[in-house]
N, CA, C and O atoms as a GROMACS GRO file, in nm:
protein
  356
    1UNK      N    1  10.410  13.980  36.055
    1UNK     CA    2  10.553  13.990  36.062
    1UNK      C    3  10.590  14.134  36.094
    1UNK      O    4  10.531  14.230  36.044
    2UNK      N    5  10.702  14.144  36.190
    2UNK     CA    6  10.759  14.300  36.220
    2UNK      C    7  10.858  14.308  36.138
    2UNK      O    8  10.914  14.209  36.093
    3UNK      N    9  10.893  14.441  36.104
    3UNK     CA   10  11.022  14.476  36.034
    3UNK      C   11  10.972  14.650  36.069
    3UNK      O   12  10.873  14.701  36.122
    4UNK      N   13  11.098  14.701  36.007
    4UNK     CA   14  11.151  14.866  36.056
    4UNK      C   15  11.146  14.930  35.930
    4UNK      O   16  11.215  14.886  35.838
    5UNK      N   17  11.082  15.014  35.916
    5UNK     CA   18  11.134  15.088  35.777
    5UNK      C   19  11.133  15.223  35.822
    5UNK      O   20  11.054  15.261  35.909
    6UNK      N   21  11.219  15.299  35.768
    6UNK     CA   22  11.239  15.433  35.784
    6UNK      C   23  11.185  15.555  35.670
    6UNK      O   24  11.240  15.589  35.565
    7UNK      N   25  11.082  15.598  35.720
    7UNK     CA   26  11.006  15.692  35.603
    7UNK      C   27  11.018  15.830  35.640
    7UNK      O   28  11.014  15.842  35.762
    8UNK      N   29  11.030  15.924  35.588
    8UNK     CA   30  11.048  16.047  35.593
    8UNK      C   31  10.912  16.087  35.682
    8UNK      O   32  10.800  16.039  35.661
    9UNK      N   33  10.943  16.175  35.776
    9UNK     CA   34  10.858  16.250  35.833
    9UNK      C   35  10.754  16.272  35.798
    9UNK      O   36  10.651  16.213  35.830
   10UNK      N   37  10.768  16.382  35.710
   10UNK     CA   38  10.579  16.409  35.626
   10UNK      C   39  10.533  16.326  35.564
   10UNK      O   40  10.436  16.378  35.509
   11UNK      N   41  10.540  16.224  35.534
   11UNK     CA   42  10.494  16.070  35.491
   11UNK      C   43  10.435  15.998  35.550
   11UNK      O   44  10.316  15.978  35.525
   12UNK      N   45  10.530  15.910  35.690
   12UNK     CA   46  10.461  15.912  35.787
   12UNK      C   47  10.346  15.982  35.892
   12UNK      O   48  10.273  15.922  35.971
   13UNK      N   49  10.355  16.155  35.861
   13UNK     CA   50  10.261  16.226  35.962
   13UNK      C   51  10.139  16.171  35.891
   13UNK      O   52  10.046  16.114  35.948
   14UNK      N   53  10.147  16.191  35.773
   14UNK     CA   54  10.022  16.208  35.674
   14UNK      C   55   9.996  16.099  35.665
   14UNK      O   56   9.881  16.109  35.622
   15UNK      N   57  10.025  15.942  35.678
   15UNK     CA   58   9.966  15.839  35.681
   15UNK      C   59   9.881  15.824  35.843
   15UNK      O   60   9.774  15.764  35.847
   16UNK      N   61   9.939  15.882  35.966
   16UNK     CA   62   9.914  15.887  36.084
   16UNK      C   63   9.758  15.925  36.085
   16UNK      O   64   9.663  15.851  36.110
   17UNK      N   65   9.758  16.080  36.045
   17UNK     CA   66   9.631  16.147  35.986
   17UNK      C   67   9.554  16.065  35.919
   17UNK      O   68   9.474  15.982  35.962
   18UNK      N   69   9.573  16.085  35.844
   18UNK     CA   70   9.459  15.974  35.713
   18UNK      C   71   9.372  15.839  35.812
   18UNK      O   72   9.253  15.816  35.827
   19UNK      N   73   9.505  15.767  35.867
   19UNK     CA   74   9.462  15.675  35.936
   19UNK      C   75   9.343  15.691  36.070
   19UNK      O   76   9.251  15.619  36.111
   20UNK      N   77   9.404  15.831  36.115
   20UNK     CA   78   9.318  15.897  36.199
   20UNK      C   79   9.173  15.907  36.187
   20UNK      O   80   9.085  15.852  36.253
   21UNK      N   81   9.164  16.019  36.055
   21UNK     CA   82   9.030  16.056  35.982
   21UNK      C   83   8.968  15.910  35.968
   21UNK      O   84   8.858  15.884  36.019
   22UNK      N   85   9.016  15.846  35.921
   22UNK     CA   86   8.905  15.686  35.920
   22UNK      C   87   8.928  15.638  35.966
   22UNK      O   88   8.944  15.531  35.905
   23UNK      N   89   8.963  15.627  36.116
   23UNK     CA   90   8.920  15.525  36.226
   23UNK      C   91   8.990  15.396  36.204
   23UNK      O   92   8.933  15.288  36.224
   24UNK      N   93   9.116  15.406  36.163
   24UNK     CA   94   9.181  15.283  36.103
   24UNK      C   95   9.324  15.269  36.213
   24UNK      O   96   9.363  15.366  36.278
   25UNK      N   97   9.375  15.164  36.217
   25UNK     CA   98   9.516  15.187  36.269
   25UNK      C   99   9.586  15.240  36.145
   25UNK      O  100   9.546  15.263  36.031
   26UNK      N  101   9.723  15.254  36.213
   26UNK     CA  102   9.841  15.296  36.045
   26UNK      C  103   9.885  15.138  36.080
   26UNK      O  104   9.787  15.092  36.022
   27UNK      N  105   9.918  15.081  36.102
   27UNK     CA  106   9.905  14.908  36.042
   27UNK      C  107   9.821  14.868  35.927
   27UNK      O  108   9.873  14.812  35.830
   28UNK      N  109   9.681  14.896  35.932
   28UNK     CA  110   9.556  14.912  35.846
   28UNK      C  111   9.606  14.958  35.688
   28UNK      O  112   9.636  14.925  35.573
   29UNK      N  113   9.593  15.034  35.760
   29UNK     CA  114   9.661  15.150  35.682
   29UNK      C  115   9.757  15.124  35.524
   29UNK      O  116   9.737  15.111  35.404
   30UNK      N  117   9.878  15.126  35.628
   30UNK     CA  118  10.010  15.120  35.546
   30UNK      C  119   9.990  14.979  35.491
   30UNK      O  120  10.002  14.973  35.368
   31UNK      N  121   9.965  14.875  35.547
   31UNK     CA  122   9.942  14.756  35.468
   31UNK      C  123   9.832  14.755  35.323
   31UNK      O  124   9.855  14.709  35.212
   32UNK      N  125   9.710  14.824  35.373
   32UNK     CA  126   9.641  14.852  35.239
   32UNK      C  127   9.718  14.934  35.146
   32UNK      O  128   9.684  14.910  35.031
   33UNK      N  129   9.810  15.024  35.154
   33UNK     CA  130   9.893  15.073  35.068
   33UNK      C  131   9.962  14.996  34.945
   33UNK      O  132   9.964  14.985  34.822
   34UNK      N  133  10.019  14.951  35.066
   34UNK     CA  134  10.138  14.858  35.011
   34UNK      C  135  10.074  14.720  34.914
   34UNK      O  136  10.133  14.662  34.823
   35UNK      N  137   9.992  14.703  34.947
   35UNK     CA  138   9.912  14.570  34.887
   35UNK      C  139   9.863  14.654  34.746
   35UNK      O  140   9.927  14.636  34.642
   36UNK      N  141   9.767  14.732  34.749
   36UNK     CA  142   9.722  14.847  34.642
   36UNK      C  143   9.847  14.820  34.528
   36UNK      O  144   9.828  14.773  34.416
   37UNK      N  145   9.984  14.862  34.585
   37UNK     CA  146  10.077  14.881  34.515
   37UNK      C  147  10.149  14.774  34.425
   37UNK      O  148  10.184  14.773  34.306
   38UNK      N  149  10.157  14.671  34.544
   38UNK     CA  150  10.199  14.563  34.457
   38UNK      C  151  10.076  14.504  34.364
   38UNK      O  152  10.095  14.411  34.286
   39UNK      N  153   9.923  14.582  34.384
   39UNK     CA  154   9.845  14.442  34.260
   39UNK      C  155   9.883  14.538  34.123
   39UNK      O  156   9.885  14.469  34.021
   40UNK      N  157   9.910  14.662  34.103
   40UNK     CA  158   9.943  14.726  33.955
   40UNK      C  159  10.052  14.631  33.939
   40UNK      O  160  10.131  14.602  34.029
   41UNK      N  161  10.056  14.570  33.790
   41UNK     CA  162  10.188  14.513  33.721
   41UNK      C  163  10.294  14.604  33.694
   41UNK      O  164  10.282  14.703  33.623
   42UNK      N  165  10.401  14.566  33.754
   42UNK     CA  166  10.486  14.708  33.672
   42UNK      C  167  10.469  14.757  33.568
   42UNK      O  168  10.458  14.662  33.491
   43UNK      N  169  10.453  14.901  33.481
   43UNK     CA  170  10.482  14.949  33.383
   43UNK      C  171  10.337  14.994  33.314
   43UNK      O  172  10.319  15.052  33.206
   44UNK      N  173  10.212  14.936  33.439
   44UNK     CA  174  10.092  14.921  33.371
   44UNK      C  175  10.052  15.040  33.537
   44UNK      O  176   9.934  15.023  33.565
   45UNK      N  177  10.098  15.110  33.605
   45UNK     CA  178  10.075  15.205  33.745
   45UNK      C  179  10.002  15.316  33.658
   45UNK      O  180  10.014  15.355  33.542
   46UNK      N  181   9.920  15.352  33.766
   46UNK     CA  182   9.799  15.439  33.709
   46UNK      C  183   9.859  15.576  33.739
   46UNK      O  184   9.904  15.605  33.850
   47UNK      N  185   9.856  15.655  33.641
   47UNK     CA  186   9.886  15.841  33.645
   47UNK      C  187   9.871  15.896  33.763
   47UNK      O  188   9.793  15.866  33.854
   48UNK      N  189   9.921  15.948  33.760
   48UNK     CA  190   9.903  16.049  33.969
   48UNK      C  191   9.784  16.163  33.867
   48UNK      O  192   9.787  16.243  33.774
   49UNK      N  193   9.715  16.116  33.937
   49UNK     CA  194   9.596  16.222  33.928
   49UNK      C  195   9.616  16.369  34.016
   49UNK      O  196   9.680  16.344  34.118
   50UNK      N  197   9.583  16.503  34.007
   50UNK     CA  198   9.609  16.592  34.085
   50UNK      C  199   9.477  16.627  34.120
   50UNK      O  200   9.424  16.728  34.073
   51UNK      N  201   9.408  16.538  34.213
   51UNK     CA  202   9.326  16.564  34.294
   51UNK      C  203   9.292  16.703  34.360
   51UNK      O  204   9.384  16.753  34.425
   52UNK      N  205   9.203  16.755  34.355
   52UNK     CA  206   9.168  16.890  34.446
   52UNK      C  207   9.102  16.843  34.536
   52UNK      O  208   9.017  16.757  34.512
   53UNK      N  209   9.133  16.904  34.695
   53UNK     CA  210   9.050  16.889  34.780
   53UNK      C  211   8.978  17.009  34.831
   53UNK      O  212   9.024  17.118  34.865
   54UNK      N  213   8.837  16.960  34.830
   54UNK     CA  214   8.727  17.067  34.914
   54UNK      C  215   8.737  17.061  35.027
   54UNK      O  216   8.753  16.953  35.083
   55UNK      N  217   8.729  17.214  35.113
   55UNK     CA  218   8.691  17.172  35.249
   55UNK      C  219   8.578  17.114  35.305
   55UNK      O  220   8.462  17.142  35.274
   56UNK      N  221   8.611  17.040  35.382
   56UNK     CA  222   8.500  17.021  35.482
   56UNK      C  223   8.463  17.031  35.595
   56UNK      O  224   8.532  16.950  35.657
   57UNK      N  225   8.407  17.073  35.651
   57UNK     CA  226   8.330  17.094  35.770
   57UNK      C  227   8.243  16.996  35.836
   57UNK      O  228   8.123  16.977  35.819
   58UNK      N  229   8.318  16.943  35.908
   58UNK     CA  230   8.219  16.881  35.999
   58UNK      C  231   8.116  16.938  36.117
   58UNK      O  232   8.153  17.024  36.197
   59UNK      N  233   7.997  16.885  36.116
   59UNK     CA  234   7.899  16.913  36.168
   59UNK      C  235   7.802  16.814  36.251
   59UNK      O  236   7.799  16.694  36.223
   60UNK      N  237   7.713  16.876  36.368
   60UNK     CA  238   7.645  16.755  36.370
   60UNK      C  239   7.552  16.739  36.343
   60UNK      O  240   7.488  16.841  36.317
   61UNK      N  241   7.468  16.584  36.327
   61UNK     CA  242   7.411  16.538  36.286
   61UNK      C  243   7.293  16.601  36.270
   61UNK      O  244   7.229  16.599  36.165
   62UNK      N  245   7.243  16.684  36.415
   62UNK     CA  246   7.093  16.770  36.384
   62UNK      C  247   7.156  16.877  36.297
   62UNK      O  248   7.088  16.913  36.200
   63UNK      N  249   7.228  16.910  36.309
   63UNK     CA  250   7.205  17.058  36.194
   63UNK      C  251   7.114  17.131  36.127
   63UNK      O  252   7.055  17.025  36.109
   64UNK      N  253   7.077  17.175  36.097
   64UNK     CA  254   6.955  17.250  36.009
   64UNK      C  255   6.998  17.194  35.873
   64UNK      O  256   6.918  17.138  35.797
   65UNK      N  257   7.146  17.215  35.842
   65UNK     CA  258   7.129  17.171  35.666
   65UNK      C  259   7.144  17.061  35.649
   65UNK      O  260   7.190  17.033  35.539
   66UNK      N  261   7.109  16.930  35.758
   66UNK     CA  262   7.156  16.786  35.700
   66UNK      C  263   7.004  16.746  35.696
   66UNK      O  264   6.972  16.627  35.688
   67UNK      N  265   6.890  16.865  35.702
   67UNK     CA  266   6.723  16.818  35.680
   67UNK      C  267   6.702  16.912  35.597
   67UNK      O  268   6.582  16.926  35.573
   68UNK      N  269   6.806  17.020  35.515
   68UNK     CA  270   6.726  17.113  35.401
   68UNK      C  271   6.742  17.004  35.288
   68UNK      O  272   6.812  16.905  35.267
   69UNK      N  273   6.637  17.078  35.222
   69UNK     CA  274   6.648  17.022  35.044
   69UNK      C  275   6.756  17.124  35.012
   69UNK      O  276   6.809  17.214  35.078
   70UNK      N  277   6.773  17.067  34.854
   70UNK     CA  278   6.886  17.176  34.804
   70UNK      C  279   6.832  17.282  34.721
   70UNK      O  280   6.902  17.357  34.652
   71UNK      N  281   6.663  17.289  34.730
   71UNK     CA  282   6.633  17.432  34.711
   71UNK      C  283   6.639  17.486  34.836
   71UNK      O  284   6.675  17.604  34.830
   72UNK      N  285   6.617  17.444  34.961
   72UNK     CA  286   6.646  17.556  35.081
   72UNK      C  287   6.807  17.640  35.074
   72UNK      O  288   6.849  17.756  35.075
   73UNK      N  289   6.857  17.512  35.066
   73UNK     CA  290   7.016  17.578  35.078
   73UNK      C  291   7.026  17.652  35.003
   73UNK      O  292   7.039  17.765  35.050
   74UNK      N  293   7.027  17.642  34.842
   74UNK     CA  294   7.000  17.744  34.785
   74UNK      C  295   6.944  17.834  34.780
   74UNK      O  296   6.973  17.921  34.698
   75UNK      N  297   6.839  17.848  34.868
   75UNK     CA  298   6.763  18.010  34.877
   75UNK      C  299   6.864  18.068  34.997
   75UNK      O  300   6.900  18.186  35.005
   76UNK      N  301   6.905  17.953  35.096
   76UNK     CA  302   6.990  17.992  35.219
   76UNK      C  303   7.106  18.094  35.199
   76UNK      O  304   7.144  18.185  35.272
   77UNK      N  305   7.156  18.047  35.063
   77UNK     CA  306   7.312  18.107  35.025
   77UNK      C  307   7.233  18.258  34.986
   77UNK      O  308   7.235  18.360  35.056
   78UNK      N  309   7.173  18.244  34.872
   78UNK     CA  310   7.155  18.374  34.796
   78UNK      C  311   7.124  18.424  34.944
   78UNK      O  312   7.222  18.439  35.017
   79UNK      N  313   6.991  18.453  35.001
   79UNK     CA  314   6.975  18.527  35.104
   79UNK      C  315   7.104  18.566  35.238
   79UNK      O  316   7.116  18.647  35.329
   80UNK      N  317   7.171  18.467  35.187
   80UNK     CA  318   7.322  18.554  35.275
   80UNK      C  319   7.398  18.617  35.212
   80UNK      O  320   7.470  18.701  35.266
   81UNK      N  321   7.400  18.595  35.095
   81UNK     CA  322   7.508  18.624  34.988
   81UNK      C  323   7.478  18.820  34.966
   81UNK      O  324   7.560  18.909  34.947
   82UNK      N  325   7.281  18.828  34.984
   82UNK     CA  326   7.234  18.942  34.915
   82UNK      C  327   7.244  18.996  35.062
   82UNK      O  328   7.305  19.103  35.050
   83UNK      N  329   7.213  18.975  35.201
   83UNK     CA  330   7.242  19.066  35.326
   83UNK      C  331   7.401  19.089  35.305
   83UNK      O  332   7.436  19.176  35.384
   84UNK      N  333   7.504  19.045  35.232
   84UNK     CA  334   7.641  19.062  35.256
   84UNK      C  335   7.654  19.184  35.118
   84UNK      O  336   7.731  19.279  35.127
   85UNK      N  337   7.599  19.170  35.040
   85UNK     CA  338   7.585  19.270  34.977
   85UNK      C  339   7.549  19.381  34.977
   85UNK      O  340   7.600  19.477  34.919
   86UNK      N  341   7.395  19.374  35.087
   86UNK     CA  342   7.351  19.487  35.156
   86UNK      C  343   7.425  19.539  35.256
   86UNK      O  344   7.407  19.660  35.269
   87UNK      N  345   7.518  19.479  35.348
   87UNK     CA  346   7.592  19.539  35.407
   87UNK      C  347   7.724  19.622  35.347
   87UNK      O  348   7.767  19.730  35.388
   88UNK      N  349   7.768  19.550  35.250
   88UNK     CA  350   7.880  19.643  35.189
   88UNK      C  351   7.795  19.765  35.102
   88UNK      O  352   7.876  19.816  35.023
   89UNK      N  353   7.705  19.808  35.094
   89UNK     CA  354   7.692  19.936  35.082
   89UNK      C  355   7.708  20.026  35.129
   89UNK      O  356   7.676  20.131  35.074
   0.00000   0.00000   0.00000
């Protein structure tokens, strides 16, 4: 079924996006919303959590760090961390 609704700008951008990042339509989308919404019973809606987001970086697939262990990476960081140190001397 079509119908019109009128949503504020940054609402809509940010569903556009989102929908973007996962390869979804905003049809997809906004309908999984809306469904989400109506299965909470009124009065029983879950806390707005204040989520933090990490960046991420996308990369590709060969990369060097998508075949390190996470002792490489970790020796990877310190050894940049200590040339960045050696340079600010």
């Amino acid at each position: 079924m079509k119908t019109t609704i009128d949503l504020p700008d940054d609402l809509l951008r940010a569903v556009k996006i989102r929908a973007a990042q996962q390869g979804r339509t905003l049809r997809e989308l906004v309908s999984e919303y809306i469904a989400s919404g109506l299965a909470t019973p009124p009065g029983q809606e879950q806390p707005q959590r204040n989520a933090v987001a990490f960046p991420v970086i996308p990369t590709a697939a060969d990369a060097p760090l998508a075949t390190m262990t996470r002792a490489q990476i970790v020796a990877f960081e310190h050894e940049a961390l200590t040339e960045d140190d050696d340079d600010a001397r």
